[in-house]
Each structure stands twice: as C-alpha cells, then as structure tokens.
NUVO-768147 format. One line per field, with one value per residue (C-alpha): y, z, x; residue number from 1; residue in three letters. Coordinates in Angstrom, 3 decimals, always signed. Each point is the difference from the previous one (the first is absolute). Layout:
BEGIN
y	c(Y / ...)
z	c(Z / ...)
x	c(X / ...)
seq	c(NUM / ...)
type	c(ala / ...)
This chain:
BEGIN
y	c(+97.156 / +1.626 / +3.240 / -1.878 / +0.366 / +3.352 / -0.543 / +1.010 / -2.948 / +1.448 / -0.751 / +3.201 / +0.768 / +0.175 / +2.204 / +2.780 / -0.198 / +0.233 / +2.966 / +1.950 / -0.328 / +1.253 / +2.750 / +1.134 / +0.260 / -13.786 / -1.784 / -3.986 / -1.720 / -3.080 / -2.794 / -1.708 / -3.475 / -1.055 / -2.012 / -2.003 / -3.491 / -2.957 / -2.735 / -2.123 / +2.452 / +0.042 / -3.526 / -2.029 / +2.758 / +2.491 / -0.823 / -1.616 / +3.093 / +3.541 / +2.045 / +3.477 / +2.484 / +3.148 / +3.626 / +1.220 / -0.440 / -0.885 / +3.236 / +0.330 / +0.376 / -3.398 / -0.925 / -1.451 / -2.879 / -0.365 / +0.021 / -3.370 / -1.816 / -2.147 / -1.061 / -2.418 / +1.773 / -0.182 / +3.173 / -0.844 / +2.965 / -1.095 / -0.491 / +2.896 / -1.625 / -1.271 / -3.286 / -1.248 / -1.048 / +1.881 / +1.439 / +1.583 / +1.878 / -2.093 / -3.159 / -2.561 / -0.033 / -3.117 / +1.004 / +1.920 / +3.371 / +1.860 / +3.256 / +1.418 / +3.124 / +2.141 / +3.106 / -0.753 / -3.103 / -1.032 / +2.718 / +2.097 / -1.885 / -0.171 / -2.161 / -1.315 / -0.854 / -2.289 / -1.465 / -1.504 / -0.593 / -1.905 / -1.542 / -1.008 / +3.391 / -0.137 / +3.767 / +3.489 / +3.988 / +1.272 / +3.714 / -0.012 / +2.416 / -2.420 / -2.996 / +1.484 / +1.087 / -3.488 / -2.149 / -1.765 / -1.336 / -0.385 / -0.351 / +0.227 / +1.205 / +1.177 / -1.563 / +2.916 / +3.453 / +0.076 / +3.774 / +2.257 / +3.115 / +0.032 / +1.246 / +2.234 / +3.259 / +3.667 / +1.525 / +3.269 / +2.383 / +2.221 / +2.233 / +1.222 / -0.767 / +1.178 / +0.762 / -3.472 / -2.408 / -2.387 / -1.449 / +2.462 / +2.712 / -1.081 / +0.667 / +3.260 / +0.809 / -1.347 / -2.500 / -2.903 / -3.924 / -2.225 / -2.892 / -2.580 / -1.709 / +0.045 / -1.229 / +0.117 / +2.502 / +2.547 / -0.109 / +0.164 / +2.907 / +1.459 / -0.715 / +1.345 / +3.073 / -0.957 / -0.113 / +1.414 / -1.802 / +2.679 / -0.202 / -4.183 / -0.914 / -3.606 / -0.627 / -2.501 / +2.690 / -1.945 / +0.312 / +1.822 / +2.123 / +1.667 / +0.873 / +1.478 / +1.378 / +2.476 / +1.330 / -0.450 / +1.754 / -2.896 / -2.914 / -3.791 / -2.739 / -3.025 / -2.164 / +2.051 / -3.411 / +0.633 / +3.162 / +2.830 / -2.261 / +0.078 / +3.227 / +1.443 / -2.530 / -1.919 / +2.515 / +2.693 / +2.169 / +0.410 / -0.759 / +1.722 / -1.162 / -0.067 / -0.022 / -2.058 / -0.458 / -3.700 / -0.612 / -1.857 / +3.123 / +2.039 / -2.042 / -3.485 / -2.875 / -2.284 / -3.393 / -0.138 / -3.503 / -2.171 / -3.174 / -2.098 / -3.769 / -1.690 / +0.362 / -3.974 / -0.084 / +1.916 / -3.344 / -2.307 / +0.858 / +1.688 / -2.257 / +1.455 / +3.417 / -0.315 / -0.777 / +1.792 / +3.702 / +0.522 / -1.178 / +2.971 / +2.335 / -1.011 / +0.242 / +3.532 / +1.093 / -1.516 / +1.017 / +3.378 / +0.384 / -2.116 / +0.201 / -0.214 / -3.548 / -0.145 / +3.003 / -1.594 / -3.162 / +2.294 / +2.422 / -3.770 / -0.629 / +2.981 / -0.318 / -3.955 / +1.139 / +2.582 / +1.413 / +3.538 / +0.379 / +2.010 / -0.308 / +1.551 / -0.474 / +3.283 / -0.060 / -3.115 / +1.707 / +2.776 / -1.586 / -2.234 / +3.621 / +1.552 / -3.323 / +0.846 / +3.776 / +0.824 / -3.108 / -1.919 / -3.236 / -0.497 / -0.371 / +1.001 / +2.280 / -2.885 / -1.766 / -2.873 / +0.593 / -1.909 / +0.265 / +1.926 / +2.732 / -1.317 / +3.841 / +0.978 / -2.843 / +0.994 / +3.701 / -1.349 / -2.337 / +3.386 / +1.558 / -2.513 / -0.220 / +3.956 / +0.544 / -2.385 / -2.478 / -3.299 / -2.100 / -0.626 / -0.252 / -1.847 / -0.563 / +0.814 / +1.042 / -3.444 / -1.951 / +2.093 / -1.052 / -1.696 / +0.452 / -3.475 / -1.189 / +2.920 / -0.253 / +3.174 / -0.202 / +0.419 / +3.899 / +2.829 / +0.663 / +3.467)
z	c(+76.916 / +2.377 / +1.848 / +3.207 / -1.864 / +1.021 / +3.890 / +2.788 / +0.504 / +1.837 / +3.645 / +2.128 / +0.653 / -3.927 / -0.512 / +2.749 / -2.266 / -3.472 / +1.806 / +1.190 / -3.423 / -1.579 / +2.433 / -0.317 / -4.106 / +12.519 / +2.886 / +0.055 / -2.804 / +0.417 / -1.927 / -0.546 / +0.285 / -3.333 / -1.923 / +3.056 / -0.265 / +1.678 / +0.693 / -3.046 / -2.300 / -2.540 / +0.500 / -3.324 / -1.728 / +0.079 / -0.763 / +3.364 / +0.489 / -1.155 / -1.582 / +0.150 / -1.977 / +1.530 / -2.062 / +2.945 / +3.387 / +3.132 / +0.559 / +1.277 / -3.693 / -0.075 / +3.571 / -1.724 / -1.222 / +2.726 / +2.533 / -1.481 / +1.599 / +2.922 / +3.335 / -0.588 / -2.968 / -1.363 / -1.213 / -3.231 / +1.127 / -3.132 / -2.460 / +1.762 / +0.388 / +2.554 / +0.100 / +2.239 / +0.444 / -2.219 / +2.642 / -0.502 / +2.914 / +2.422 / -1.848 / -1.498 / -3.933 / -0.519 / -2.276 / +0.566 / -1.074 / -1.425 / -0.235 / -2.173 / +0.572 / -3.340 / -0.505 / +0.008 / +1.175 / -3.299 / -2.178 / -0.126 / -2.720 / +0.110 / +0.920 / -3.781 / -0.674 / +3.058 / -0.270 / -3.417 / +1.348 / +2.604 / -0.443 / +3.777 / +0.534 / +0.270 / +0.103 / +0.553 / -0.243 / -3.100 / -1.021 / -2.863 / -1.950 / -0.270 / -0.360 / -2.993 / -1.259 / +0.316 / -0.820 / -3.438 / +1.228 / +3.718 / +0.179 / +3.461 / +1.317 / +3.323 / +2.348 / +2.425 / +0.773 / +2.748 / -0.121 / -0.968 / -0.818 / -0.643 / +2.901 / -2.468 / +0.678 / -0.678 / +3.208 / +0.761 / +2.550 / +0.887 / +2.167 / -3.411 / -2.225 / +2.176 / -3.019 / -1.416 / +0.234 / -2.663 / -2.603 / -2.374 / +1.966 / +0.196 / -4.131 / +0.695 / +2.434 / -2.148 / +2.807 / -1.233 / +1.343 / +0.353 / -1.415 / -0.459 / -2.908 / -3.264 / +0.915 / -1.798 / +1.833 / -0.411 / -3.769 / +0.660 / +2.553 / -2.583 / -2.692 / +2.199 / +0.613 / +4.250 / -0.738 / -2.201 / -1.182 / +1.106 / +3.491 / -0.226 / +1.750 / -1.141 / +1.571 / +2.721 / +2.968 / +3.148 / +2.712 / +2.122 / -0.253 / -3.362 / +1.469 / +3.121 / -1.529 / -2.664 / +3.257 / -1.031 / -3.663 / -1.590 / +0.208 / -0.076 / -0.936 / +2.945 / +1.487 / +2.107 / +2.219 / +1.006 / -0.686 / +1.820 / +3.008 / -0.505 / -1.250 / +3.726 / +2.517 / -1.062 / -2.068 / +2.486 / -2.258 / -1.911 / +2.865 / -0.985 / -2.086 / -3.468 / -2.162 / -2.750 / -3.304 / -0.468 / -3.879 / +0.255 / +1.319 / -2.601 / -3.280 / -0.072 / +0.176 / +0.883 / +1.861 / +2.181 / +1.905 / -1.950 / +0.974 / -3.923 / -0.790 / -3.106 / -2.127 / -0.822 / +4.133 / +0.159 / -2.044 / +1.579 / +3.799 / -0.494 / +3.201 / +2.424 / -1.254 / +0.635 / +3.949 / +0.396 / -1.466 / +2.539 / +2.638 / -1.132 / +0.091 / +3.365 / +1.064 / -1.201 / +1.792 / +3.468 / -0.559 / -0.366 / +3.091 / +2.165 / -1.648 / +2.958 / -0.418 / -3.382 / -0.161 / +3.141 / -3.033 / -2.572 / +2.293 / +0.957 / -3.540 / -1.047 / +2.894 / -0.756 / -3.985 / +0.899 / -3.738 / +0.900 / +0.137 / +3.026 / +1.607 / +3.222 / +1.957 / -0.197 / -3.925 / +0.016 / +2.419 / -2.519 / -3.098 / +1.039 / +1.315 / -3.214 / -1.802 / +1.066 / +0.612 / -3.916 / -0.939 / -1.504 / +1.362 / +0.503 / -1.716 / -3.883 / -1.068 / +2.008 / +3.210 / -0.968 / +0.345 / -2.807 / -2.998 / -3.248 / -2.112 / -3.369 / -1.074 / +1.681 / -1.654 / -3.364 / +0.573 / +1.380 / -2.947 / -2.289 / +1.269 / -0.131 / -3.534 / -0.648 / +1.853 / +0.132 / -2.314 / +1.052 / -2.180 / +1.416 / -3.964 / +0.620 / +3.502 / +2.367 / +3.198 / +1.525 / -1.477 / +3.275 / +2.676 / +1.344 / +3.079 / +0.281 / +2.403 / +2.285 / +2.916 / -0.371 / +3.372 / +1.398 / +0.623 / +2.576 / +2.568 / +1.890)
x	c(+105.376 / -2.500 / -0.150 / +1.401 / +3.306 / +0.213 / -0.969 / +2.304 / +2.150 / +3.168 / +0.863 / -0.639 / +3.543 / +0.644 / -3.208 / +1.848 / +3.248 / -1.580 / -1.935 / +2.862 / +1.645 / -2.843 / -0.659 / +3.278 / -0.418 / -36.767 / -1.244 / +0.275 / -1.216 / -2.469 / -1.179 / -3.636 / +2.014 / -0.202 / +2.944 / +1.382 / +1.913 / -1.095 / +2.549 / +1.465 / -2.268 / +3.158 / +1.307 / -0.214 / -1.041 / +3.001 / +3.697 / +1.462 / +1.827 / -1.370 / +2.894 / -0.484 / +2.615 / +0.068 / +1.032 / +2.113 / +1.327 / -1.942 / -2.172 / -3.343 / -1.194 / +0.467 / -2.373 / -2.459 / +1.865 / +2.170 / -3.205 / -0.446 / +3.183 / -1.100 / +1.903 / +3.463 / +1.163 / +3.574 / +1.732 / +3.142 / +1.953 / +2.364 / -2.455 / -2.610 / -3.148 / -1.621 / -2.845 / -2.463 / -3.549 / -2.445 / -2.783 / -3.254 / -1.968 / +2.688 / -0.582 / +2.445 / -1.073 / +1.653 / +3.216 / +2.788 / +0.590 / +3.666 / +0.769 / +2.990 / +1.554 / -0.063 / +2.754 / +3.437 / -0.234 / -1.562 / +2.258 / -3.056 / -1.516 / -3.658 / -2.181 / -1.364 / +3.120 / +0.872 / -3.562 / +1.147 / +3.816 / -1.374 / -3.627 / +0.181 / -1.000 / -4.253 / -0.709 / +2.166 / -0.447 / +0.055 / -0.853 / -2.924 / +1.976 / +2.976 / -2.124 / -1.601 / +3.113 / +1.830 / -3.265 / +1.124 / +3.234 / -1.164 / -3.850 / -1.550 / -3.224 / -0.854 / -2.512 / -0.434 / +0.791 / +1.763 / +0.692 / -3.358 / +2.940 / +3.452 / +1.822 / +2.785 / -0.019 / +1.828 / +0.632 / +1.554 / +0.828 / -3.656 / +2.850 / +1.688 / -2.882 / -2.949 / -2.701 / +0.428 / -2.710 / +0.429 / +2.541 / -1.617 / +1.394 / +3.300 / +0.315 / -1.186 / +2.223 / +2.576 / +1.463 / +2.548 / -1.265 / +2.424 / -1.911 / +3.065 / -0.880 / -2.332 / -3.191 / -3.198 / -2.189 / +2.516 / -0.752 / -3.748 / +0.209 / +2.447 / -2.828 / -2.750 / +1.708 / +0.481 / +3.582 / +2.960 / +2.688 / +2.615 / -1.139 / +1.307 / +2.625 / +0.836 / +3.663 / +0.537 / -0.399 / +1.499 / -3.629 / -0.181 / +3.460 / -0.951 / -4.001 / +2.033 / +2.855 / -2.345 / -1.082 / -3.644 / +0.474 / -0.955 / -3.245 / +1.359 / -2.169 / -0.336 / -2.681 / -2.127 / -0.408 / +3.619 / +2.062 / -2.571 / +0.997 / +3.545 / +0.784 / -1.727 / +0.625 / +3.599 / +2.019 / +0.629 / +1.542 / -3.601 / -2.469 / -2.824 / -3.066 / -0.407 / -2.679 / -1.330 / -2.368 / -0.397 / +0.126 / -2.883 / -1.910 / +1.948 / -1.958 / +1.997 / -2.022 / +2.627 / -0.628 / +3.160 / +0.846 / -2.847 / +0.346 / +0.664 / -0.005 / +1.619 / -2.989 / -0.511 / -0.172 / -3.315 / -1.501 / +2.313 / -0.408 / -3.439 / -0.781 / +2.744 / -0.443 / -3.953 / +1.553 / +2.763 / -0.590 / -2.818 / +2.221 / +2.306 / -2.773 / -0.617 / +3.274 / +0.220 / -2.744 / +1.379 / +3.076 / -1.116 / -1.930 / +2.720 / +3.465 / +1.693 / +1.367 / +0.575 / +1.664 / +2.390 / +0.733 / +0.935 / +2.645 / +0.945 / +1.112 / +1.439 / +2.668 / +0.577 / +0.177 / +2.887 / -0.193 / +0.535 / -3.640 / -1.044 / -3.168 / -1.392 / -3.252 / -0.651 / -0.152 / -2.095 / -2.588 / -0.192 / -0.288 / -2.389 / -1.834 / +0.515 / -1.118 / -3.484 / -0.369 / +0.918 / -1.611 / +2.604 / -1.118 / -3.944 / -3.410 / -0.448 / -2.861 / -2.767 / +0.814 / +2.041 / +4.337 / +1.970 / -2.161 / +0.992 / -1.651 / -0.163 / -0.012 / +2.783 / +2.001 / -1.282 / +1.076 / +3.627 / +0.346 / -0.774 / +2.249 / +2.691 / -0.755 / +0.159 / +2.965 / +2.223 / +1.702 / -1.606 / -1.347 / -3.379 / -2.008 / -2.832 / -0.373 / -3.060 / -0.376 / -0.891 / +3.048 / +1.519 / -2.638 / -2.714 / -2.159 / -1.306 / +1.420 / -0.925 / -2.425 / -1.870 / -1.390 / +3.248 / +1.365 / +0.760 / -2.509 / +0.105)
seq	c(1 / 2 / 3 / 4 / 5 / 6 / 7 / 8 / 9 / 10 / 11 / 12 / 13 / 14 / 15 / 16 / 17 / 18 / 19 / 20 / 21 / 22 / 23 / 24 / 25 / 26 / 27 / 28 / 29 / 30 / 31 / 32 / 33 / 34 / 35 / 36 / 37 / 38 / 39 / 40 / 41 / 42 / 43 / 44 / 45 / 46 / 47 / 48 / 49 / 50 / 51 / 52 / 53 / 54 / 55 / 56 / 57 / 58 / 59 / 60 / 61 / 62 / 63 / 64 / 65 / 66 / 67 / 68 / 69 / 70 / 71 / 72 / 73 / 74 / 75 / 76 / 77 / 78 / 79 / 80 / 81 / 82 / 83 / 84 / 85 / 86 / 87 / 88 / 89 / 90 / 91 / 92 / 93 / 94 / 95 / 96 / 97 / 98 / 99 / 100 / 101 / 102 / 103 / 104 / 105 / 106 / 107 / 108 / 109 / 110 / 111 / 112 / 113 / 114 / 115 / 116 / 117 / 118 / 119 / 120 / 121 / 122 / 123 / 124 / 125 / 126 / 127 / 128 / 129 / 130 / 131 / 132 / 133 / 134 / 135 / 136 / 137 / 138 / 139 / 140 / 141 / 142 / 143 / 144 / 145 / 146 / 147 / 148 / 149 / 150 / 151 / 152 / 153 / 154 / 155 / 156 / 157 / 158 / 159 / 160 / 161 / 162 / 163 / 164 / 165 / 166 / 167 / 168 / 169 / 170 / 171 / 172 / 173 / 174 / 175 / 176 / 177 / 178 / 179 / 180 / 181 / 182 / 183 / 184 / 185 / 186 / 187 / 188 / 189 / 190 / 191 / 192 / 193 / 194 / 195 / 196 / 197 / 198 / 199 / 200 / 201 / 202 / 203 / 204 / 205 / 206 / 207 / 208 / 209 / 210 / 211 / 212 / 213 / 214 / 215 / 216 / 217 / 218 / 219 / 220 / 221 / 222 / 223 / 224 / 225 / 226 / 227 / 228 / 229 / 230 / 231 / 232 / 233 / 234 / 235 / 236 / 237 / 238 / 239 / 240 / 241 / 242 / 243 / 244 / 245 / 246 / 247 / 248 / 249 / 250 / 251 / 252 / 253 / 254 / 255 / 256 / 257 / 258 / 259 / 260 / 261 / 262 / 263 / 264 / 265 / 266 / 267 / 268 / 269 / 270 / 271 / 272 / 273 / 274 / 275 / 276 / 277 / 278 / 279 / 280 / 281 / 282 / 283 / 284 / 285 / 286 / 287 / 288 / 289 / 290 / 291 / 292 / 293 / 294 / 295 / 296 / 297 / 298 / 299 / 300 / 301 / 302 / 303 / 304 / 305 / 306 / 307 / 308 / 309 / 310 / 311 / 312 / 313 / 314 / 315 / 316 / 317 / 318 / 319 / 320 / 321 / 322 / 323 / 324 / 325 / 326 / 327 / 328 / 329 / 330 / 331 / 332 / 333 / 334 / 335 / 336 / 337 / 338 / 339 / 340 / 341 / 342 / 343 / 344 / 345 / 346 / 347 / 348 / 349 / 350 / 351 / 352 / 353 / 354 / 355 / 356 / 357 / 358 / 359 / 360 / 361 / 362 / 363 / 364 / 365 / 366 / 367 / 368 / 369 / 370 / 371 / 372 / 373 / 374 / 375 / 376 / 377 / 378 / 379 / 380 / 381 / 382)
type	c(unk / unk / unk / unk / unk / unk / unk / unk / unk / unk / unk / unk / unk / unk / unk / unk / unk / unk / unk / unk / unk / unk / unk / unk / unk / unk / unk / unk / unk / unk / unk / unk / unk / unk / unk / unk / unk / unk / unk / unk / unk / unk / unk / unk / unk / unk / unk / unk / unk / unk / unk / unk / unk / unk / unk / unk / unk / unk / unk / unk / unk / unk / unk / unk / unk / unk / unk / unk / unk / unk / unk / unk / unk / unk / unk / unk / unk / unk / unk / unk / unk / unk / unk / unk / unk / unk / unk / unk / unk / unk / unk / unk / unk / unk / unk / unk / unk / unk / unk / unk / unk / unk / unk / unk / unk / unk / unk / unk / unk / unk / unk / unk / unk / unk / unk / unk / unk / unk / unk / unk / unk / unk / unk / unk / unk / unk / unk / unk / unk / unk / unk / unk / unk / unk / unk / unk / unk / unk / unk / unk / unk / unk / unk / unk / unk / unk / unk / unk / unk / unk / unk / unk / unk / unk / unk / unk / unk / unk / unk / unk / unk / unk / unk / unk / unk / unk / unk / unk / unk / unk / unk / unk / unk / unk / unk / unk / unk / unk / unk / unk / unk / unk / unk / unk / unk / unk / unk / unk / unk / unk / unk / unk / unk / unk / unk / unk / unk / unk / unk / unk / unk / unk / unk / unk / unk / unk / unk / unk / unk / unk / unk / unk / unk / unk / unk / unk / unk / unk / unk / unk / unk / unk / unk / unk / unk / unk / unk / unk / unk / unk / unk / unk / unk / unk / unk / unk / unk / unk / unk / unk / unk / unk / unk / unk / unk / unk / unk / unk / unk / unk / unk / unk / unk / unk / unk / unk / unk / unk / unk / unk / unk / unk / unk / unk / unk / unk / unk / unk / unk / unk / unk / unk / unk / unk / unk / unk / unk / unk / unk / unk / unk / unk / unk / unk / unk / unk / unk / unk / unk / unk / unk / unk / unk / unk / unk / unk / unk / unk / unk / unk / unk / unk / unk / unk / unk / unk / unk / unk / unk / unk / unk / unk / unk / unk / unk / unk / unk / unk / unk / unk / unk / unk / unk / unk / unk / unk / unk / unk / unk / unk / unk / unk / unk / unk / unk / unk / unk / unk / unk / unk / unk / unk / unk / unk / unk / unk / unk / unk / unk / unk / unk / unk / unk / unk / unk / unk / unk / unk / unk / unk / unk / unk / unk / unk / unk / unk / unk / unk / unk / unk / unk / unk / unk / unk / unk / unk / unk / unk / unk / unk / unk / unk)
C-alpha cells in the first residue's frame, strides 16, 4: 500500500460532521521542443493499447499521463478507467492508451502487485522505496522519474508553532505527528535523530477532523500537493495556511511515483519504451506549462468514478503550482526531467537495507532503474 491510502477521500458534507465531532472532543514553464510524437510513431511497436496503472485517484499528480489521452475517448465509470487515442504534441501515436484508477478502487494494493496480477498492465507508479522492498517476489524497474521529490510532507500550524522551521524542530518542540501508519522514513528520521519515536502517532487519525480538532497542537503528515490547499480554502473550520518540510528536503531520498515495468519488459519492449518514455517526458513538460485541459479530464473522471474521492479545480490548479515551485516535478541536477541519480538510488537502497526488514542482499542500485530510454534533451525551460 502507498501513501495515497491515507489521502482525503470523504465527501465534503462528511468532512463538516467528522469535524464537529472532533471539535467538540514560478512563472510559466517552457520547453525547447524536444520529445514530441509524430503520427503512428507507436503503432507496431507498442502493445495496441497502452495500460497504465495508476497509485491513486485522478489528481493532477497524475497530468502527465493523463495529458496523453487524445479526442473520442471512452471513460469505464464501473471499472474506472478511461481509453482513447494515445497523442503526442496533438498527434495520434497510433495505439490506444488506458488509464486505471489506483486507491480503493484497486483495494489499495500497489501497483507491483497488480502489474504481476494482471500482465496487461505495461507500466504504473511505484514508490522506489517499496519497489526495492518488494523486488524478489515482484521485480520491476522504473524507466523514468516522473517525480524529481516526493511530495510527503509534515505540516503544522506556524500560528501555534511560530519558531518552527523544519521537521527537526518539531522533536524539539516536542510536537506529536500524526503519521498514520509505519513507514520507512520514520525509522530513518528516528535513526538520524530528525525524529523521536514518542512524538509518532501511528493510529488511523480520520483527515482532516483529528488535524482540526487538536486545534493546531499537533503536525500531521499529508501530501503537500494537496492538504495546504484544503486545510485553507475548503475546510472552513481551519482556513488558514499551514506549513510544511517535505521529507525529501528533510534527508529522504525517496523516488515517489517512478514510473516501473515488469523487469523482463525493459528487454522485451526495449523498442516501445525507447518511443514512448520521451513522449512522457514531453507530456510532463506541456502539461506543466498548460494544464488547463488535462486537468478539466481528470475532475471529469473523478465525478464519473463517484468513489468518494473528491476533487476540485481549485486543488488541481495548486498542485500542479506546488508541483513546480518546491520542485517535485522537473529537471534533475542537469537539464533533462525524468532521469534518475544512480547515487541517490544507492543511498535509498542503504537505507532500506539499514532500516528496515527487506530483504534486498545482493541487489544494486540499477536492478531498480534505468535512464535509457530517456531523451536528455528534453526538460523545463524558464
């Protein structure tokens, strides 16, 4: 199970009554064109139709996969997915592309898993950490980074905790984080002193009621894509900002959303993959200089899904905002978006082996990626 497990997924009139209980107790990015599609680039070389497994909901996390759905498509409101032509730069690739909801629609298993349930399924989201962890019973590897930093967070209230500027601080301040569940980079902020284990709160806080309820005593942990909008603009009985540490920024190398194949796919469809991951890149740049559309597709299919999952256009315009001003989604250390740091693996696989309890004896850092499939001319242009 991912983090998305823990994301806000009650209607808006059951937030308001889990909150009364409670109470009661920069500029626009450009491209230098590289990476587009011409028509039928994919056609004989891809699978017919493109199945994508997504890690959550429709969000704008998500926009640079669904920025590839052409004109005609077909949304499964039953089955939550949607299908249509496969475009690149406005052009008809030649196959089809599907999309499948992850979260509860899915039972909030992740994405490994249903990639060896169902081998239909070409590529999905994966977190690095969990890939590594899972890797001898469900080997993948991923083929791009779609997300440069993880967008978890800690977030608290500066109004009650106005000398904290970090997740550091927090310890010393002695502040309780509801973090929801055991998750490895609460053992390695534990281990590198960021964090103490008495400051843990682990139980299955209902969001945002218990955040609201502590009157801003305590920090929660959340996706700062999503819940810094919420918290001020759609849960009137908080409405005012928070503020955040991402864990990345705190020491945690993580690799959030990579985008994994089976691993006998990167030999087997080496030829599609050499297409379509630059296409991706692509799209992620356009998307995140014109949104607009995409972000129209995905609001779309959260309301035909009806899962509970709530979804406004204001909280796609900010995340895709917040995408890009804390970097979460853009170029690595050079000018190319996508591509790992073989370093930064290494140092997330060490600490996977340190302090947790996965097996991952005699593995390397590249049985987790590869960058060759990415364009390197391709990136985010001020």
């Amino acid at each position: 199970m991912t983090w998305g497990s823990s994301r806000i997924r009650l209607a808006a009139g059951a937030l308001v009554v889990a909150l009364i209980g409670v109470a009661c107790g920069g500029g626009e990015e450009q491209t230098d064109g590289g990476g587009q599609g011409a028509t039928g680039v994919l056609a004989g070389v891809c699978p017919e139709t493109v199945v994508f497994q997504l890690d959550w909901e429709p969000e704008a996390e998500h926009g640079m996969i669904y920025g590839m759905v052409g004109d005609g498509y077909e949304i499964d409101a039953d089955a939550k997915l949607v299908r249509g032509p496969l475009v690149a730069g406005g052009e008809d690739t030649g196959v089809d592309i599907e999309i499948r909801a992850g979260g509860a629609p899915v039972g909030f298993q992740p994405v490994q898993a249903l990639m060896y349930q169902d081998t239909d399924i070409f590529l999905g989201f994966a977190r690095l950490s969990e890939a590594m962890a899972s890797y001898k019973d469900l080997p993948v590897r991923a083929v791009e980074a779609t997300f440069e930093k993880s967008p978890f967070a800690i977030y608290w209230d500066p109004e009650t905790y106005p000398n904290v500027e970090t997740i550091a601080d927090l310890k010393e301040e002695g502040v309780t984080v509801l973090l929801g569940r055991p998750d490895v980079f609460q053992d390695y902020f534990v281990a590198e002193g960021i964090m103490d284990r008495s400051q843990m709160d682990l139980s299955d806080a209902p969001k945002p009621a218990a955040f609201v309820g502590a009157g801003g005593e305590v920090a929660e942990a959340g996706f700062a894509t999503a819940e810094p909008y919420l918290y001020q603009f759609e849960v009137p009985e908080w409405g005012r900002p928070v503020k955040l540490q991402l864990i990345h920024d705190a020491g945690f190398p993580e690799y959030f959303q990579a985008l994994v194949a089976r691993v006998d796919d990167i030999t087997n469809q080496a030829d599609c993959l050499e297409r379509l991951v630059p296409i991706i890149q692509q799209t992620t740049v356009d998307y995140l200089a014109n949104p607009g559309e995409t972000n129209e597709l995905i609001l779309e299919l959260v309301e035909a899904y009806n899962t509970g999952w709530v979804y406004t256009e204001g909280a796609a315009d900010f995340a895709v905002k917040e995408m890009v001003r804390l970097g979460i989604v853009g170029n690595g250390d050079d000018d190319t978006i996508g591509e790992f740091d073989e370093a930064r693996v290494a140092e997330l696989l060490q600490i996977i082996d340190e302090v947790s309890d996965a097996d991952v004896a005699g593995l390397n850092p590249t049985d987790f990626f590869t960058n060759e499939f990415i364009d390197e001319s391709i990136g985010v242009r001020s």
